[in-house]
N, C-alpha and C positions, 0 to 999 in steps of 0.2 A: 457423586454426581452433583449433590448442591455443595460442597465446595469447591469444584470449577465455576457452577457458574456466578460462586459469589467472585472468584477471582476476575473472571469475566467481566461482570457488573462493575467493580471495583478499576479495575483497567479500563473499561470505558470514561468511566468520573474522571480519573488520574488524565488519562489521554486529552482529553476533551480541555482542563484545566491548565495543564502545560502549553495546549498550541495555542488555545487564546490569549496568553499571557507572551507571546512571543513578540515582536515588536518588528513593524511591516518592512522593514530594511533585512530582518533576515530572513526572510518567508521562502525566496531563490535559495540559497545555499540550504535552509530546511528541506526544499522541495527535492531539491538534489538528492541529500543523503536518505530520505523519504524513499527514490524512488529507487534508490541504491538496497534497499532491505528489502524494500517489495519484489526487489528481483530473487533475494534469496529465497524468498516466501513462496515466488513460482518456482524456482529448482525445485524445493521443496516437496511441493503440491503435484508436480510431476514425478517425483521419486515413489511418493506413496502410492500415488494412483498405478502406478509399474506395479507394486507389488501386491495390490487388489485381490480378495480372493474370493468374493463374494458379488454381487452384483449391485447391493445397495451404496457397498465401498467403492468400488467402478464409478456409481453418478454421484458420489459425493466427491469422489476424487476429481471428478471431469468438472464438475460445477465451481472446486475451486479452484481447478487452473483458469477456467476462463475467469473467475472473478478476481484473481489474481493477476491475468494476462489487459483486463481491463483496465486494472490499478495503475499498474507500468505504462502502458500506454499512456491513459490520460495523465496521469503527473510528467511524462516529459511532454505532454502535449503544454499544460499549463508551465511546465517550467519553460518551454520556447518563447509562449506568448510573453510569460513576465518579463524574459532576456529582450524581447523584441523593444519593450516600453523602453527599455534602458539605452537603446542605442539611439546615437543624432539621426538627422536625417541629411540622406546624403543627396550633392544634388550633383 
């Protein structure tokens, strides 16, 4: 158990260090492929929760589809808005 959550912790630093180091021209195409894994992440999250056998696994399952289901959403939300800034304006 505490070496998950040092990997955990350790993943957070790592995570956290790489995206701010990222540079604001490629933040779209990051956001893209970003929300390209988060989709895997809900398959995921709906596969296990299918195979539930318990009832605490049931709301842990369910909590992380929706929190999963939220991710996707708002990242292609944000990656529309950032495509919107890029385009002219047409008259």
């Amino acid at each position: 158990m505490t070496d998950l959550l040092t990997i955990f912790i350790l993943a957070v630093f790592v995570g956290f260090e790489v995206v701010s180091k990222v540079s604001t021209i490629l933040h779209t195409p990051l956001m893209s492929g970003a929300n390209a894994i988060h989709g895997v992440i809900l398959v995921g999250a709906i596969l296990i929760t299918g195979q539930a056998e318990r009832p605490l696994q049931l709301v842990l399952g369910l909590v992380a589809v929706f929190l999963a289901t939220v991710n996707v959403v708002g990242g292609f939300v944000v990656t529309d808005r950032m495509l919107e800034m890029f385009k002219g304006h047409r008259k």
